[in-house]
Backbone bond lengths (Angstrom), bond angles and torsions (degrees), N, CA, C in turn:
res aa  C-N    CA-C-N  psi(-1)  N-CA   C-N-CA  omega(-1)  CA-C   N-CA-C  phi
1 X - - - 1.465 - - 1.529 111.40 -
2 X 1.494 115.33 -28.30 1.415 103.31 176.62 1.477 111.93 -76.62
3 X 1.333 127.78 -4.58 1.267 108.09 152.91 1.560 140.87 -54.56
4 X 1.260 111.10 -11.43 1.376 125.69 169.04 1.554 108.87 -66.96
5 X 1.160 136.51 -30.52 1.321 138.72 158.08 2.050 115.35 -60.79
6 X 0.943 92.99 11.75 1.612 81.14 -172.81 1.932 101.20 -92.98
7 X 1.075 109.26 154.49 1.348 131.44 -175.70 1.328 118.22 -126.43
8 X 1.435 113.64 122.56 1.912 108.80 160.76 1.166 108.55 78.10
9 X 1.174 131.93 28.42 1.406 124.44 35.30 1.245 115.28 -105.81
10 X 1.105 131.00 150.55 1.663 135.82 171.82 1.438 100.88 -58.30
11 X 1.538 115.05 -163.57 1.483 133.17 156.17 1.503 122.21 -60.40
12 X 0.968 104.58 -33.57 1.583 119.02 -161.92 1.834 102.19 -67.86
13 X 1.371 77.70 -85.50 2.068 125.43 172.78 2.117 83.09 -34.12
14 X 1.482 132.18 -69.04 1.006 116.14 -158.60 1.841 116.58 -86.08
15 X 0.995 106.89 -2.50 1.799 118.38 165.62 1.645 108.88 -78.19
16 X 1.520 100.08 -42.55 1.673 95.04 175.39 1.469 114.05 -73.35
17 X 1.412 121.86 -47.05 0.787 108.42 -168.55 1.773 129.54 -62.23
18 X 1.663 97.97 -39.33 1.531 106.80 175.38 1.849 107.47 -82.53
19 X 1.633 127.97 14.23 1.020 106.60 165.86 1.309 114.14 97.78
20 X 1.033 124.58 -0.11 1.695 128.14 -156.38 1.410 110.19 -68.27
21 X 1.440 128.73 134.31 1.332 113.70 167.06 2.045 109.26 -115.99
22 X 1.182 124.74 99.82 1.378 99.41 -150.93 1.235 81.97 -118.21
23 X 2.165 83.04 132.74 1.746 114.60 -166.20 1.548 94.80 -68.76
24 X 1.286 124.06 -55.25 1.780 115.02 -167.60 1.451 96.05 -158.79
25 X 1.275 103.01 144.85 1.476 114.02 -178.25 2.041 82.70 -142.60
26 X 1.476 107.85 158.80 2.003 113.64 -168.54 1.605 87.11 -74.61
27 X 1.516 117.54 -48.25 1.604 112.89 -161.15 1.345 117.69 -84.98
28 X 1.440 108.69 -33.50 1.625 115.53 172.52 1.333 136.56 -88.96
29 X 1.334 123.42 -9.44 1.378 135.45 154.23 1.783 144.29 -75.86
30 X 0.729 109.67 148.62 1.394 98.76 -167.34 1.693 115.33 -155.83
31 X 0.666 123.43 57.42 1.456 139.79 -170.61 1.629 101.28 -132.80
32 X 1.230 114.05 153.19 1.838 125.09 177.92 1.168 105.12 -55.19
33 X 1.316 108.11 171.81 1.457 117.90 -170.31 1.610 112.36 -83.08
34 X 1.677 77.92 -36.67 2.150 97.73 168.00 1.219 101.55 -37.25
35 X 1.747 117.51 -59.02 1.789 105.59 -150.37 1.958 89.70 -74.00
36 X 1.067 127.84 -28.78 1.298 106.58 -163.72 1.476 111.48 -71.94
37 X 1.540 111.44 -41.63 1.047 126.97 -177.33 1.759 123.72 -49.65
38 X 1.594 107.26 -25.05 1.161 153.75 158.06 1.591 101.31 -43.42
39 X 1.242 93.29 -101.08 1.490 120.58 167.53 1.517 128.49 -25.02
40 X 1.410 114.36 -34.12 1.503 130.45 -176.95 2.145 90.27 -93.21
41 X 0.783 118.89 -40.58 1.478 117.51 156.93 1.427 118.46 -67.10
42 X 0.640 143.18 10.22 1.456 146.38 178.85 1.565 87.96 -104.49
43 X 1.402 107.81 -74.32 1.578 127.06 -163.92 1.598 97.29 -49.56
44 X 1.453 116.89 -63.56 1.312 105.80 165.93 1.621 130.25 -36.42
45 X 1.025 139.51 -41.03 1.378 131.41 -145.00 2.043 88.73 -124.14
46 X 1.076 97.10 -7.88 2.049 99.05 159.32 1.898 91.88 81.86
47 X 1.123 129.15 21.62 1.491 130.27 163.88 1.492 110.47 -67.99
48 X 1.818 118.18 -30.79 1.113 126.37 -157.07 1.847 97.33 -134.95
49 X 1.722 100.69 119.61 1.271 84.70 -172.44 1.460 120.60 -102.20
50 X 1.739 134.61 158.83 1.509 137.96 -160.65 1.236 88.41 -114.41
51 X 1.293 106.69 134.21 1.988 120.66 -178.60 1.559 59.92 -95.53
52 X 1.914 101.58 -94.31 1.607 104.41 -139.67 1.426 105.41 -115.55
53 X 1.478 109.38 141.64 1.910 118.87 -175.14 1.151 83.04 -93.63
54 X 1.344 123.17 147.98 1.415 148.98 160.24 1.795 112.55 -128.33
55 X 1.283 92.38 127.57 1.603 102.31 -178.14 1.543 125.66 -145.04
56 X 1.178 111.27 105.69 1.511 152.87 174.25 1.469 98.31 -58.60
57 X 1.802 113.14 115.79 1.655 94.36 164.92 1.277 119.39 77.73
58 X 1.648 118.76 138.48 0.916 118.44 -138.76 1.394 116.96 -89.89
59 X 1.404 164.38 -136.02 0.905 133.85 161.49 1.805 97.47 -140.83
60 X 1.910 109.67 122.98 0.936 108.12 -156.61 1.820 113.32 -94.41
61 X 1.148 118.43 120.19 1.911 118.18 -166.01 1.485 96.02 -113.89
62 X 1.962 130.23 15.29 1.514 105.57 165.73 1.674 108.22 -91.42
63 X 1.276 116.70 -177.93 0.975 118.24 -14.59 1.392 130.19 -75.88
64 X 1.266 143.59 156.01 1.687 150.11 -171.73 1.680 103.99 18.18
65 X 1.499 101.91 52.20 1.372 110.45 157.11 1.457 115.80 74.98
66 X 1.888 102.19 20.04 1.613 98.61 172.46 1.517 98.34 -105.64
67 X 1.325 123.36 39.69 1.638 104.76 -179.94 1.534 132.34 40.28
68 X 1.430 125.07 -1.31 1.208 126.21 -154.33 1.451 96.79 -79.30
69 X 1.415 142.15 -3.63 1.349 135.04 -160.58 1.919 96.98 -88.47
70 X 1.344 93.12 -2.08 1.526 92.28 -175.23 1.376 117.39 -159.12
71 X 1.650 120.02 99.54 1.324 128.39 -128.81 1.531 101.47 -128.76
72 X 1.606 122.82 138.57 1.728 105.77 154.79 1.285 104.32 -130.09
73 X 1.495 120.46 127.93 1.185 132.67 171.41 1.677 90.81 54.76
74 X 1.312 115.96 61.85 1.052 128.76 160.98 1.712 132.59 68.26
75 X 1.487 100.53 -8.61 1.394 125.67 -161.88 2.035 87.88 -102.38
76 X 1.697 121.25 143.19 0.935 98.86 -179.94 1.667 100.56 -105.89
77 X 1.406 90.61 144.37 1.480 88.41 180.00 1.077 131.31 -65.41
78 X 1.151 128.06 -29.42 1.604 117.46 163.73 1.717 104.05 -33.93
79 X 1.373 131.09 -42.33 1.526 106.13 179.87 1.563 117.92 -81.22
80 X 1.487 101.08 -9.20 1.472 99.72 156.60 1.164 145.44 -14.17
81 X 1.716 86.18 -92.75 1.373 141.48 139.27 1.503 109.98 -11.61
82 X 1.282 129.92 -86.83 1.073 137.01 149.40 1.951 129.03 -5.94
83 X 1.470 92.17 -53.55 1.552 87.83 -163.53 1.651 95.54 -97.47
84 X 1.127 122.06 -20.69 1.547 129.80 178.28 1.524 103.61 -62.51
85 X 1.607 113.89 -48.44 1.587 99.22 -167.30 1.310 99.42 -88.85
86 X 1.362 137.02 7.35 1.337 134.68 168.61 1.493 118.03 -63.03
87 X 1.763 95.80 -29.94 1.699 110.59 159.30 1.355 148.83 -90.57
88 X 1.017 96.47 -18.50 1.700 113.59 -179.44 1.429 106.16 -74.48
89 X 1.519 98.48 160.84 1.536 108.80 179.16 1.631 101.87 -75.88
90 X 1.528 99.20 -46.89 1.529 90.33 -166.15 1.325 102.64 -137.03
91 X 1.583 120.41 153.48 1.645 118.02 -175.06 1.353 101.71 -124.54
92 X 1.177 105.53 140.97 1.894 122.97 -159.11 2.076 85.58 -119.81
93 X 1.420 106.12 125.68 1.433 89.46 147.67 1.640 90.92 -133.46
94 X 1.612 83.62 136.58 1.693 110.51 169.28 1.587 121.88 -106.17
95 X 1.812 74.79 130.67 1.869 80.67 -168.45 1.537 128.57 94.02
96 X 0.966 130.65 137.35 1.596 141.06 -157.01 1.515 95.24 -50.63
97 X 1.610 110.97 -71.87 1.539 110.87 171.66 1.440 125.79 -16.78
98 X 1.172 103.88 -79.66 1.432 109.81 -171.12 1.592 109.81 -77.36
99 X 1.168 121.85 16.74 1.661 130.56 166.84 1.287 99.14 -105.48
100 X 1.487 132.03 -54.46 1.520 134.01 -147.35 1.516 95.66 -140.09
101 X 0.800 159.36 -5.92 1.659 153.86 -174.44 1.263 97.00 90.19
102 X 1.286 131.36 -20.34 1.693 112.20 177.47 1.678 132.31 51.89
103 X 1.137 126.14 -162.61 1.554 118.19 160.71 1.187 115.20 -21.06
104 X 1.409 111.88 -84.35 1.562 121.62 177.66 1.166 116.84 -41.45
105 X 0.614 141.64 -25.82 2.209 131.04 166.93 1.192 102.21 -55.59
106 X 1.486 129.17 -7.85 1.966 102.42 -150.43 1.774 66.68 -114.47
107 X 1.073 158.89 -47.99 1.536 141.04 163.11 1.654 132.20 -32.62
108 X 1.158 100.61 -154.61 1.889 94.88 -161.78 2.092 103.35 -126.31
109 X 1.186 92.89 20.92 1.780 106.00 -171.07 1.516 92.14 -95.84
110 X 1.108 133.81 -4.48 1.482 143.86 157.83 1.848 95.13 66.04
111 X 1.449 104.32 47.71 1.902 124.64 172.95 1.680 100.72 -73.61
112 X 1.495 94.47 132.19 1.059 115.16 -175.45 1.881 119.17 -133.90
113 X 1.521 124.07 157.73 1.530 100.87 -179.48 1.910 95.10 -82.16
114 X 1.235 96.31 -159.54 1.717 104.60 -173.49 1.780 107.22 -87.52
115 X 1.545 97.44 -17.60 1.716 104.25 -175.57 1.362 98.19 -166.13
116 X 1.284 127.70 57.29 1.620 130.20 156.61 1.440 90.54 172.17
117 X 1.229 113.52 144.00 1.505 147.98 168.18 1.690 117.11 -98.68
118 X 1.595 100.68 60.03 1.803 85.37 -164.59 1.291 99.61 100.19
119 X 1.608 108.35 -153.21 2.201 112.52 144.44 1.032 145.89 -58.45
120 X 2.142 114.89 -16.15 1.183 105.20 -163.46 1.444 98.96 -87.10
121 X 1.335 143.19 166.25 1.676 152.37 175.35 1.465 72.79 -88.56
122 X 1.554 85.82 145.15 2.172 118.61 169.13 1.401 89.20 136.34
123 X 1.303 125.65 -85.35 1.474 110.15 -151.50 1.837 130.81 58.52
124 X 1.018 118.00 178.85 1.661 122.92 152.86 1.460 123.78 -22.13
125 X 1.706 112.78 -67.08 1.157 116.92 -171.96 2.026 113.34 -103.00
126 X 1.075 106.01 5.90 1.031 106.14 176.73 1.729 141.40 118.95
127 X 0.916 135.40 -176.74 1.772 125.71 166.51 1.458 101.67 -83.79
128 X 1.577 119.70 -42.55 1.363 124.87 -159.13 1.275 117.49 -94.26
129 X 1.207 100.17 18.62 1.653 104.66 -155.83 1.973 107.04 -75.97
130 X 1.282 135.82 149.49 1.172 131.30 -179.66 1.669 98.75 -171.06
131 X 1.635 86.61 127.73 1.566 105.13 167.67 1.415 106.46 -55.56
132 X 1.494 101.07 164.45 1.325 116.79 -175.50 1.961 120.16 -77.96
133 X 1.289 84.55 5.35 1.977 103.41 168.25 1.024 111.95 -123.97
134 X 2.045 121.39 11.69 1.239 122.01 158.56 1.670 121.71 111.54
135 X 1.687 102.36 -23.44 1.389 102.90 -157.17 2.100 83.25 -85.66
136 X 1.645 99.20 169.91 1.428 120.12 158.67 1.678 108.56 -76.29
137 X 1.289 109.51 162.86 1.614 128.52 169.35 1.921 91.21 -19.45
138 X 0.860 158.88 155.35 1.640 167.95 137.47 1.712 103.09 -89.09
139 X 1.366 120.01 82.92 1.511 130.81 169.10 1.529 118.68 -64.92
140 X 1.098 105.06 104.91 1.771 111.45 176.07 1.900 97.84 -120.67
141 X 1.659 76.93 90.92 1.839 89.62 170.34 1.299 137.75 -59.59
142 X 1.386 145.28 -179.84 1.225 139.39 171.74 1.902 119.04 99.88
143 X 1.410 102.04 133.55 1.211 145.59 -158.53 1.266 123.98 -106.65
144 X 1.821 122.42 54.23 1.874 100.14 2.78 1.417 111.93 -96.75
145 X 1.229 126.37 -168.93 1.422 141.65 178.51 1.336 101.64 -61.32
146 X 1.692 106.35 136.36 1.452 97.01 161.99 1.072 116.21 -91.17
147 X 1.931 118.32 176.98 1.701 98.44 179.16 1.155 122.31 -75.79
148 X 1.295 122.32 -35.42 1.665 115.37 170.42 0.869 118.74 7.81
149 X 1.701 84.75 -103.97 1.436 99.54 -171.08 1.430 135.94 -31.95
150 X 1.791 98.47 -53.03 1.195 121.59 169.97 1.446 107.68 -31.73
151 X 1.073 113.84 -80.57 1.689 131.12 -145.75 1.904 97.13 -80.80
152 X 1.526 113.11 -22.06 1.888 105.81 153.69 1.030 123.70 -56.03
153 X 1.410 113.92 -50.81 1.264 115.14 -157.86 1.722 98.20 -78.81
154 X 1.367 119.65 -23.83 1.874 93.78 178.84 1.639 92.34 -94.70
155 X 0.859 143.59 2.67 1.335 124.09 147.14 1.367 129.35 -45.99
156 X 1.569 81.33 -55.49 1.995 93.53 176.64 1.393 103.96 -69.35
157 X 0.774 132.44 -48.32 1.942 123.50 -164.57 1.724 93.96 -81.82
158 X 1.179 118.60 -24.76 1.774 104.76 173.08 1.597 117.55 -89.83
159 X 1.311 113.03 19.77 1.630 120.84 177.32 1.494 97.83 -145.74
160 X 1.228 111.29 23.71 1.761 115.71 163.69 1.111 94.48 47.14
161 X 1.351 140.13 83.66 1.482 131.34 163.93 1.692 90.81 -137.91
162 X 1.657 104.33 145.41 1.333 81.69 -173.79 1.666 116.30 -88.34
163 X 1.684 83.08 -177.08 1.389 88.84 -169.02 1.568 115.20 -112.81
164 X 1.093 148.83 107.63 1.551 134.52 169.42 1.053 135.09 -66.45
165 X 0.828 161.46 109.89 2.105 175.17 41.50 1.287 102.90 54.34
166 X 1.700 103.23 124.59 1.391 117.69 161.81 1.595 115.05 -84.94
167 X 1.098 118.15 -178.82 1.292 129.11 150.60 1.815 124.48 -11.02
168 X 1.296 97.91 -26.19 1.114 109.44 -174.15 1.649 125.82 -137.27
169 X 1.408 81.55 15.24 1.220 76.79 -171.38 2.020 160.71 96.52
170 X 1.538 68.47 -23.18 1.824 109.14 166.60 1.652 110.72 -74.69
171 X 1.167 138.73 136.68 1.116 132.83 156.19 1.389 130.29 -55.98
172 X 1.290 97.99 129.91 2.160 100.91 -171.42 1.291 121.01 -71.90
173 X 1.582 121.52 9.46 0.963 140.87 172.22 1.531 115.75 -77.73
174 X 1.405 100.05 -40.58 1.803 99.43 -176.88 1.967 101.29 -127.44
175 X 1.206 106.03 8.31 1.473 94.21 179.32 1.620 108.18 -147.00
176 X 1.663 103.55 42.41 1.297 102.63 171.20 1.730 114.98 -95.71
177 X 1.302 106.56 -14.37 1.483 115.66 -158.56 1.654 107.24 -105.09
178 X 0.931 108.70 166.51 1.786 105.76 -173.76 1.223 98.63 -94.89
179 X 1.582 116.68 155.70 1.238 132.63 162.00 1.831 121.46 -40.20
180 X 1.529 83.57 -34.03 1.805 104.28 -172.42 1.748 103.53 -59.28
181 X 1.426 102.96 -37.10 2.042 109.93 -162.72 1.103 96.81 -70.44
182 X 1.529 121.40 141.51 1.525 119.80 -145.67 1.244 160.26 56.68
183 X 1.646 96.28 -15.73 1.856 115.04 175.89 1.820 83.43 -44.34
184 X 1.195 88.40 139.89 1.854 107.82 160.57 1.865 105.61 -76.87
185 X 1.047 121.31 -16.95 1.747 137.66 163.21 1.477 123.30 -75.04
186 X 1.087 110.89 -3.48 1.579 120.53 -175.20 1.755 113.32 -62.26
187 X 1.064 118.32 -31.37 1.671 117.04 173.91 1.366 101.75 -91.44
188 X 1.219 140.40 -29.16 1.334 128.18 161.79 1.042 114.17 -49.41
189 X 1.480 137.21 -75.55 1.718 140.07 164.84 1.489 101.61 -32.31
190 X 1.303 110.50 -57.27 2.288 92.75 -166.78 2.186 104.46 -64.58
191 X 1.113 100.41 -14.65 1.560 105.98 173.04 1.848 109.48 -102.58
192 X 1.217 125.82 0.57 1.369 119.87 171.35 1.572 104.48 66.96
193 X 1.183 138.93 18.96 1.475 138.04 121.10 0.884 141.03 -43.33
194 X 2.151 91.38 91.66 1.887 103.57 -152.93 1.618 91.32 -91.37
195 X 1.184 123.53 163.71 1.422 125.40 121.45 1.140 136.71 -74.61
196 X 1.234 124.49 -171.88 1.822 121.03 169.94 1.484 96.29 -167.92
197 X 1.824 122.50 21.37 1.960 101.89 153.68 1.804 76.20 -153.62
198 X 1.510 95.93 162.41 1.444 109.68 160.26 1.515 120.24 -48.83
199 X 1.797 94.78 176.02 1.875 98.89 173.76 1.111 100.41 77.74
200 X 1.265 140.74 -49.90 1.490 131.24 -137.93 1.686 100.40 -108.14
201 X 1.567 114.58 165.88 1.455 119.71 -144.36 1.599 110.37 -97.68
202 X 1.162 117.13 -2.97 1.646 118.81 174.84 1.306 110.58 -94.06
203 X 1.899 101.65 -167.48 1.431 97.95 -160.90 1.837 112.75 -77.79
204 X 1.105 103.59 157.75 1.360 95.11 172.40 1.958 112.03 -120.94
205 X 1.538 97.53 34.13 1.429 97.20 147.32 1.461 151.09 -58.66
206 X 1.382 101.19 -54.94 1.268 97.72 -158.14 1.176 101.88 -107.14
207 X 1.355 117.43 2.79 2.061 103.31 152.30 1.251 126.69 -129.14
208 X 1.589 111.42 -7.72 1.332 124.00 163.74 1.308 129.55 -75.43
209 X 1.485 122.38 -9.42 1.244 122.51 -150.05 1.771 143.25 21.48
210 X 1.158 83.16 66.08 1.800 120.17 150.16 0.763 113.35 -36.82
211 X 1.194 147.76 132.45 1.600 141.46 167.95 2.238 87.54 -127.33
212 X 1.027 124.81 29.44 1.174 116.31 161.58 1.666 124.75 -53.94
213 X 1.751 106.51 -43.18 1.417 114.01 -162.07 1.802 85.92 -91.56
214 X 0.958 158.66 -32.06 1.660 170.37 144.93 1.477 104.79 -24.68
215 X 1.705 115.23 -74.26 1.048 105.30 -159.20 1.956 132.21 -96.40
216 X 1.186 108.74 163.97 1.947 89.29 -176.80 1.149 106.93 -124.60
217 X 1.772 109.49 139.15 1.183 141.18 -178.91 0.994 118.68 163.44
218 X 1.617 122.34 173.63 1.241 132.52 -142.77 1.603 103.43 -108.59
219 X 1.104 125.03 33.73 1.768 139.65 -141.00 1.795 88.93 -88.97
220 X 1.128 135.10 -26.31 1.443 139.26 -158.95 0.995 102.73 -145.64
221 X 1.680 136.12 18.17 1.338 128.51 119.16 1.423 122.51 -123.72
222 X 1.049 123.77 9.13 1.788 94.87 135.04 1.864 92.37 -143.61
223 X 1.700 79.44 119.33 1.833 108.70 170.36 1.515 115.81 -49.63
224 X 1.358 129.64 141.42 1.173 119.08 147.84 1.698 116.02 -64.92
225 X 1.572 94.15 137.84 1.322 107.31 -171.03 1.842 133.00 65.90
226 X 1.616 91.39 32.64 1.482 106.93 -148.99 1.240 123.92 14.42
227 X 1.969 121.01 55.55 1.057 132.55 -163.70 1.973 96.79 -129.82
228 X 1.559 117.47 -91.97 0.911 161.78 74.13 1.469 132.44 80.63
229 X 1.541 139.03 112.42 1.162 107.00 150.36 1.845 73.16 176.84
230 X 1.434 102.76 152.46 1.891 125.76 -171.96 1.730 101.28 -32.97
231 X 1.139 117.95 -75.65 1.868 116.21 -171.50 2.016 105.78 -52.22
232 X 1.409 108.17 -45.18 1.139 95.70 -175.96 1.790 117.57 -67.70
233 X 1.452 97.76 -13.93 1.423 103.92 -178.51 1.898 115.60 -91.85
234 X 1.555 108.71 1.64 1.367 122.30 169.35 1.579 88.70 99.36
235 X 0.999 146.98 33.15 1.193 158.71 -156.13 1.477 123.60 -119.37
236 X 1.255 137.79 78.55 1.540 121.94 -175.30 1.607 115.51 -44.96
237 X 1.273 100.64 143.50 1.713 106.70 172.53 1.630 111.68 -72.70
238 X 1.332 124.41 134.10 1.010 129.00 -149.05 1.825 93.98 -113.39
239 X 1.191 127.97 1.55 1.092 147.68 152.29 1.776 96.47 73.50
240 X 1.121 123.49 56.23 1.532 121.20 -159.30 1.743 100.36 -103.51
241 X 1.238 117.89 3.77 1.455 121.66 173.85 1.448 95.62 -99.34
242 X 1.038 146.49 16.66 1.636 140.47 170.50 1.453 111.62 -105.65
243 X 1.369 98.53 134.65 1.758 104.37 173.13 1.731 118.16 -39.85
244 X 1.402 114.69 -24.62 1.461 116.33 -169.34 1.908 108.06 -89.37
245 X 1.559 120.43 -6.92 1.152 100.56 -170.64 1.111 114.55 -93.00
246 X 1.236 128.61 169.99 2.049 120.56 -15.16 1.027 99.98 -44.51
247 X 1.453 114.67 143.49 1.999 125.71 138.31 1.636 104.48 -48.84
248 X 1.186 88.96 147.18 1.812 107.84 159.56 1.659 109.44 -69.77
249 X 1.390 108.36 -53.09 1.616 120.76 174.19 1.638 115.85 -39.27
250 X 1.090 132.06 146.98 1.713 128.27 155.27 1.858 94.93 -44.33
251 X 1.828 74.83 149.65 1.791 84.41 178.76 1.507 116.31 -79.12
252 X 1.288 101.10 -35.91 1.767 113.29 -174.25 1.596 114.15 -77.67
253 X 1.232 113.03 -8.17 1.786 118.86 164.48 1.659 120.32 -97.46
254 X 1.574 102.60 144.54 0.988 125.23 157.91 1.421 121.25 -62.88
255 X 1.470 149.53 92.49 1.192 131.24 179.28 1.642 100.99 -64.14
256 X 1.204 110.31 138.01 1.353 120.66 173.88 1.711 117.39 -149.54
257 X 1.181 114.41 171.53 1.713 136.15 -154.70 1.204 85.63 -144.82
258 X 1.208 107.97 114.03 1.507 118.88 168.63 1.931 118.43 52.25
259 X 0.949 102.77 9.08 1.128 102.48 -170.09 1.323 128.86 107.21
260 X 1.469 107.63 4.77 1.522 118.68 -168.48 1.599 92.23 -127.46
261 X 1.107 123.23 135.99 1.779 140.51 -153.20 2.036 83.50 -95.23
262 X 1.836 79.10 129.83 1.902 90.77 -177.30 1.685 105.69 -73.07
263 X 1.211 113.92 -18.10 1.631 113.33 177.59 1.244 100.38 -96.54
264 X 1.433 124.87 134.17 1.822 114.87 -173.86 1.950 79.04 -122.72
265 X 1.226 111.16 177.05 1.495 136.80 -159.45 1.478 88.20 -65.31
266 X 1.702 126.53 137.34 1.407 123.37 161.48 1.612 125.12 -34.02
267 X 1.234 137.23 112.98 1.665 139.75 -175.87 1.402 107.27 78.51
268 X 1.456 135.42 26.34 1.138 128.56 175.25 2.207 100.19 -116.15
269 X 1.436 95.19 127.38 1.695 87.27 167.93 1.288 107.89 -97.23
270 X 1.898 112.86 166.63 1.328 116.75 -153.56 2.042 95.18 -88.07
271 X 1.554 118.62 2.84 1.171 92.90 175.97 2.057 108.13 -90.35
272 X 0.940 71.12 -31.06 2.288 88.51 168.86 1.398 96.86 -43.33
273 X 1.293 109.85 -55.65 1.606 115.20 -149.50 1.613 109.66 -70.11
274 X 1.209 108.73 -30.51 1.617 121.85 176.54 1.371 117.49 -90.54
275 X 0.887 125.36 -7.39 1.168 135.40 164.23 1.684 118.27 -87.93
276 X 0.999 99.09 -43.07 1.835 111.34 -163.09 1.654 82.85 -91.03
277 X 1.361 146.83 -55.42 1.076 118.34 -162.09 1.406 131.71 -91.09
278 X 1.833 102.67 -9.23 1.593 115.31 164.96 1.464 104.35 -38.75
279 X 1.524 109.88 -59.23 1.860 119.77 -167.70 1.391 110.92 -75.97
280 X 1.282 119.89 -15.95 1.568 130.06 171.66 1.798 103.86 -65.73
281 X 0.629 94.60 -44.30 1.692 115.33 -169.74 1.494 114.65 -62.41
282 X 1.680 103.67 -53.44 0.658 129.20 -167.94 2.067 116.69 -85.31
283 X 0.938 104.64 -22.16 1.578 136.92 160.87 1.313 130.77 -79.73
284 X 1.419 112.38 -8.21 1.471 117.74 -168.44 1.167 116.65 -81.41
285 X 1.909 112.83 130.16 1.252 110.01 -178.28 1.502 130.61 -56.21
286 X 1.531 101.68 147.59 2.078 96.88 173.58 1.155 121.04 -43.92
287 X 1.771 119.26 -37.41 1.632 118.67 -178.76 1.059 93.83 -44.29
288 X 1.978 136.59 -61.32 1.080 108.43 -137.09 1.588 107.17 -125.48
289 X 1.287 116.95 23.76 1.355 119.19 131.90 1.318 139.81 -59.58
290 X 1.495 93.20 -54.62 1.543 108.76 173.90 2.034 118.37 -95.72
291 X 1.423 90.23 46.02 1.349 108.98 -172.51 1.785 100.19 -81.73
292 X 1.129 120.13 141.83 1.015 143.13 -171.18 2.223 104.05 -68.59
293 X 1.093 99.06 133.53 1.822 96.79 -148.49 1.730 96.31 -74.52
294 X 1.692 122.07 -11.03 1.204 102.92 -141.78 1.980 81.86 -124.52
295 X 1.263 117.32 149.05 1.862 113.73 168.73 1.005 84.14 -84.53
């Protein structure tokens, strides 16, 4: 549904343009269950062919790994799942869930992503797993996904251009950069202008727990609603494009050691960090000391 927020092209404008014919989506379809039921036989038996699987949500294998907690027409979909992307050219998982297990992993439905568990590679379909044009699962993170990304990346894989994969699998196109690049808060953090409540205009690192300088994505360059997005809204980043979310930790804390936060900024070590921000601190301009408490 957050694709309905996408712009330049919308939803519409970017299905026509790349050609899309989409067999069933839960919110946008509307035809009997017959024709789908139909249709998922077709796809099965290779009469009907799958460019790209797209998958929403996590994929559920309890109880003790018979999928049955989550069923269609009796069959559980996790083997669905399974035999569908065995066909497709290319497999999209959208959204943290269906990349990393998301929410649902930290429950007892034994939710998993389609090819990572969290960080470790396996998932649903496996370590070895590869579409039938070669690529792994294609992870477009976020809680939920914005369209961007979304709607780039099948641009790019539907005009054969290639595509690059991090570590994880995400394209390096929209998930090479930190949440932090662009925070409108960025000279507050390089000057150690903490906060300690919402609303208000400094950083909300080092006691709010931010996961801006931690986590990667494109969250603060392109806004929801080309308006938009959690830090600019006084909002800590909740870091929900990373293989690890949820934290185990409270969301609104800094875990810290003495006062010094156990996660320090991505590529920074903790002897750099004490050093460089004593004098950061200590250097900080009057604007933004004597910065006004409220956005």
């Amino acid at each position: 549904m957050s694709l309905l927020n996408a712009h330049a092209p919308d939803l519409t404008e970017a299905m026509t343009d790349m050609d899309i014919q989409l067999y069933w989506h839960p919110s946008f379809s509307y035809q009997s269950s017959d024709v789908y039921s139909e249709m998922l036989s077709n796809l099965r038996n290779g009469s009907l062919e799958l460019d790209i699987l797209c998958v929403e949500g996590a994929a559920i294998t309890g109880p003790a790994g018979t999928g049955l907690y989550e069923t269609f027409m009796g069959v559980a979909k996790k083997d669905i799942l399974i035999e569908l992307a065995s066909k497709a050219r290319f497999v999209i998982a959208a959204g943290t869930c269906a990349s990393f297990g998301g929410v649902t992993s930290a429950g007892e439905v034994e939710a998993t992503g389609l090819q990572f568990q969290r960080k470790k590679i396996g998932g649903l379909l496996g370590e070895d797993f590869l579409s039938k044009e070669g690529f792994p699962v294609i992870n477009i993170p976020g809680c939920p996904v914005h369209p961007t990304p979304f709607i780039g990346t099948l641009s790019l894989l539907l005009d054969g251009i290639s595509l690059e994969l991090n570590d994880y699998n995400s394209p390096t196109e929209y998930y090479s950069m930190l949440v932090h690049q662009g925070c409108t808060r960025n000279e507050y953090h390089e000057y150690q202008v903490e906060e300690t409540d919402f609303g208000q205009k400094g950083c909300l690192f080092f006691h709010l727990g931010c996961h801006g300088p931690l986590a990667h994505g494109p969250c603060n360059k392109y806004l929801w609603n080309n308006r938009s997005c959690k830090t600019r809204s006084g909002v800590p980043c909740f870091g929900c494009t990373e293989p690890g979310f949820p934290q185990e930790s409270p969301f609104f804390e800094t875990p810290n050691i003495v006062g010094l936060p156990i996660n320090l900024p991505d590529g920074v070590d903790r002897p750099h960090y004490l050093a460089y921000k004593g004098m950061a601190a200590a250097a900080a301009p009057a604007r933004l000391r004597h910065r006004k408490t409220k956005v």
